[in-house]
N, C-alpha and C positions, 0 to 999 in steps of 0.2 A: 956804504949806507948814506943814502940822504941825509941834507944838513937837516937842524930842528931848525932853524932861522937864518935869515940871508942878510946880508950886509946891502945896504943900498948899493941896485948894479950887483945884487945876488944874483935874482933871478936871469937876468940876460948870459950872466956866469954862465949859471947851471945848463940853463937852452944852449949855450956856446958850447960846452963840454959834453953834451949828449950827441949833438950835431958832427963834433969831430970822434968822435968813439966812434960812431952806429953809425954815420951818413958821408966819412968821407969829410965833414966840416963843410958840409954845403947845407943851406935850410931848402934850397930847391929839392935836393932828394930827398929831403924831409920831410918835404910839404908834398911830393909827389906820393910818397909809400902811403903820405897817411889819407891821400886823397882831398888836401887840402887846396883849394884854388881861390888863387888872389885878382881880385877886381882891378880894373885896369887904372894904374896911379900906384896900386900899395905897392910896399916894400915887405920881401920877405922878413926879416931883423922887427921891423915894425909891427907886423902880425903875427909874428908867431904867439908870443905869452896867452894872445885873447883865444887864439886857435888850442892852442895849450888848454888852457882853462877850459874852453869847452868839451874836450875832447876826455880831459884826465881830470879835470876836477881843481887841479890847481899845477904847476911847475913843481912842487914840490911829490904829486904824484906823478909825473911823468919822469920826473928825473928819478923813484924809486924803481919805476916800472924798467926804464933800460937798464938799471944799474943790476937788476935780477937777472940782467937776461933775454928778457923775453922781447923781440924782436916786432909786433903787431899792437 
């Protein structure tokens, strides 16, 4: 179960620990499954939370979403 609240350098936690479950511990296949593409300069680590956010609403839905299971 998702935390109710993260400790500062929670969420980059959570993103770290979903990454090594589901992708291997790489955000490039992370960013590849979910069809995310980074501008040339970013850093994967560095974009993920906002790609996050957009995608699930917040890190604390995204970290619920792999922890059910569900792969997409």
């Amino acid at each position: 179960m998702p935390k109710t609240s993260y400790t500062p350098g929670g969420d980059a936690a959570a993103i770290s620990d979903v990454a090594k479950a589901h992708f291997g511990g790489s955000y490039k296949a992370m960013f590849a499954h979910h069809g995310w593409v980074l501008e040339p300069g970013q850093q994967y680590m560095h974009q993920a939370s906002s790609r996050i956010a957009e995608t699930y609403g917040s890190v604390k839905a995204f970290e619920a979403h792999f922890l059910a299971g569900e792969q997409s």
